[in-house]
N, C-alpha and C positions, 0 to 999 in steps of 0.2 A: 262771585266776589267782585265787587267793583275796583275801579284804580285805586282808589280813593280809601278804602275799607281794606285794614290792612290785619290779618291775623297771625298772630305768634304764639307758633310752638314750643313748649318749656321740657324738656326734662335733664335728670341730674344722673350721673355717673358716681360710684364710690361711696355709697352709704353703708356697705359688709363691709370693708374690709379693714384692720386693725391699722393702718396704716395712708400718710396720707392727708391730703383735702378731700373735701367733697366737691364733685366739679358738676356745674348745670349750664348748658347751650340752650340757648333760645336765637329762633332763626325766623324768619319772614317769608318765604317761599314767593318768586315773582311768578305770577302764572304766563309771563309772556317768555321766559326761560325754563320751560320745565327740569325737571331733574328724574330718570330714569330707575327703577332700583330701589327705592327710600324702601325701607324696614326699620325693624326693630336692629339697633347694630349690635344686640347680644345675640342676632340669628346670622353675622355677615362675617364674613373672613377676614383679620387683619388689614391686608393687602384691599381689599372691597371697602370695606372701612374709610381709609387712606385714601383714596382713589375718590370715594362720595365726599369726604372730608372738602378735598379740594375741590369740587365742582360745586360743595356748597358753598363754599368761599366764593369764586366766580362768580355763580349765579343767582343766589339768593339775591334778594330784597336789601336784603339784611340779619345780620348776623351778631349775635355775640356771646360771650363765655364768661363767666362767674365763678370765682370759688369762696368756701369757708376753711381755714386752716384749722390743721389739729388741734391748737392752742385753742380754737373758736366752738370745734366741736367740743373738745372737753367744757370749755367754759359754757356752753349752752345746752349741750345735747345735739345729739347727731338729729335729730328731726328740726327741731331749730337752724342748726346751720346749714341743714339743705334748702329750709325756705330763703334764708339768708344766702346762700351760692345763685340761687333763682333767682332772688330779687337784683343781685347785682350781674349775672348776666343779660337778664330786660334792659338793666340801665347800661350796662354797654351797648345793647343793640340796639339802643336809642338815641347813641351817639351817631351811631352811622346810619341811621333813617332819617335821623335829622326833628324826630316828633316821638310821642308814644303812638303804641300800635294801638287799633282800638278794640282789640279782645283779646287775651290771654287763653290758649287753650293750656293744661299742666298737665301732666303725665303722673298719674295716681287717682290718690283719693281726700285730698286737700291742696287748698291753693294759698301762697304766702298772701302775706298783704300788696296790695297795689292800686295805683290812684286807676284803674282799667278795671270793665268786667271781665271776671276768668273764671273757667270752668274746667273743671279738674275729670278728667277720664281715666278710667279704670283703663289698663292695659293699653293708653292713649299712641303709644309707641309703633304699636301694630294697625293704628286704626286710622291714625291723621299724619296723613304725609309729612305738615309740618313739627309735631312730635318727634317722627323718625328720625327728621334731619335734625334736632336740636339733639336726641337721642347721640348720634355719632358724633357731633360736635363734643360735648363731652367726655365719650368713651375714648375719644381718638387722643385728646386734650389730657384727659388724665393717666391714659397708657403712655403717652409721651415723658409724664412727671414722672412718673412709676421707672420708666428707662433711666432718666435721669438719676431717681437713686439708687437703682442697682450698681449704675457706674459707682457713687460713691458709699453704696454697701453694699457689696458684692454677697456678703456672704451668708445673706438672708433668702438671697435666691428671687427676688421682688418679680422678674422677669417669668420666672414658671408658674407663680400664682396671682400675682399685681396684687398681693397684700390681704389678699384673703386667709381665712384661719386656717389653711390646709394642712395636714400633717407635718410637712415637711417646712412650711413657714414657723409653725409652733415648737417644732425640735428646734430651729434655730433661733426664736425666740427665746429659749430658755436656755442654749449654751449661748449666747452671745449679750442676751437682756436685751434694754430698748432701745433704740436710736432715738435722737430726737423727733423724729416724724412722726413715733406713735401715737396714738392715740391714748393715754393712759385711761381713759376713764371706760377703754371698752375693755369686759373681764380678762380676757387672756395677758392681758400688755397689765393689767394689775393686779392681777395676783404674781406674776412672774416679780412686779416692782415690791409686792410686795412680799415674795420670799428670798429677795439680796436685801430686805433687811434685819434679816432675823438671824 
């Protein structure tokens, strides 16, 4: 890869779980700062995580973070607002490149719209460095929001599942109903809305 030819990694964090944005990092990787480590950050530890987080901030190219709110997911569909969380983390990472990059790699098996060629990779997390690091720019990004509303709803437990259907997220769904963050239009968060009305 030349100075000049610049590649960006896309993927998105938060498309399971009933609660929530959908959050997507896209990141530039400088090959004259390498970065040690990069995975998939659903195979890295919190702490590992964290740790990569900040030295992608440091050292990357270029960096940035996107999301689609719940309001955004309901109102389009969670496949919808994850292209939409993509598309606006490129366009922040565009602000601090200064330019667009000139090829999108996406993590999956579709790529949003974009004035750039981009190509979408199955399993791309595990395969291109710069996936990886977009990969944990997200995860780390939306574990952070997730802490945030444990603080202010504690008693959903957000912290032990980050908003996943798990048992014990679902038991408290249904003694306690939705918060605003839910997602109403994913089943569990609507049939629950829709048996406090009957």
């Amino acid at each position: 890869m030349s100075e000049s030819f610049w590649v960006c990694g896309v993927d998105e964090a938060g498309r399971g779980p009933l609660v929530g944005a959908v959050v997507a990092g896209a990141v530039v990787l400088d090959p004259l700062n390498p970065i040690a480590g990069l995975k998939d950050s659903k195979r890295l530890t919190p702490a590992r995580r964290d740790a990569l987080y900040a030295e992608i901030v440091l050292k990357a190219k270029a960096w940035g973070v996107g999301e689609a709110s719940p309001l955004e997911i309901d109102q389009i569909n969670i496949l919808q607002a994850t292209m939409l969380a993509m598309q606006r983390a490129i366009d922040d990472l565009c602000i601090r490149l200064g330019r667009w990059p000139d090829k999108a790699l996406i993590d999956g098996n579709r790529c949003p719209a974009l004035p750039i060629p981009a190509e979408a990779i199955v399993k791309g997390d595990s395969k291109e460095p710069a996936i990886s690091a977009a990969s944990i720019m997200a995860k780390v990004t939306r574990d952070r929001q997730m802490q945030d509303l444990h603080g202010r709803y504690p008693q959903y437990g957000f912290l032990q599942h980050m908003g996943y259907p798990t048992p014990v997220h679902l038991v408290a769904l249904r003694q306690f109903g939705a918060c605003p963050e839910h997602r109403r239009s994913f089943s569990p968060v609507r049939v629950v809305l829709e048996q406090a009305k009957i």
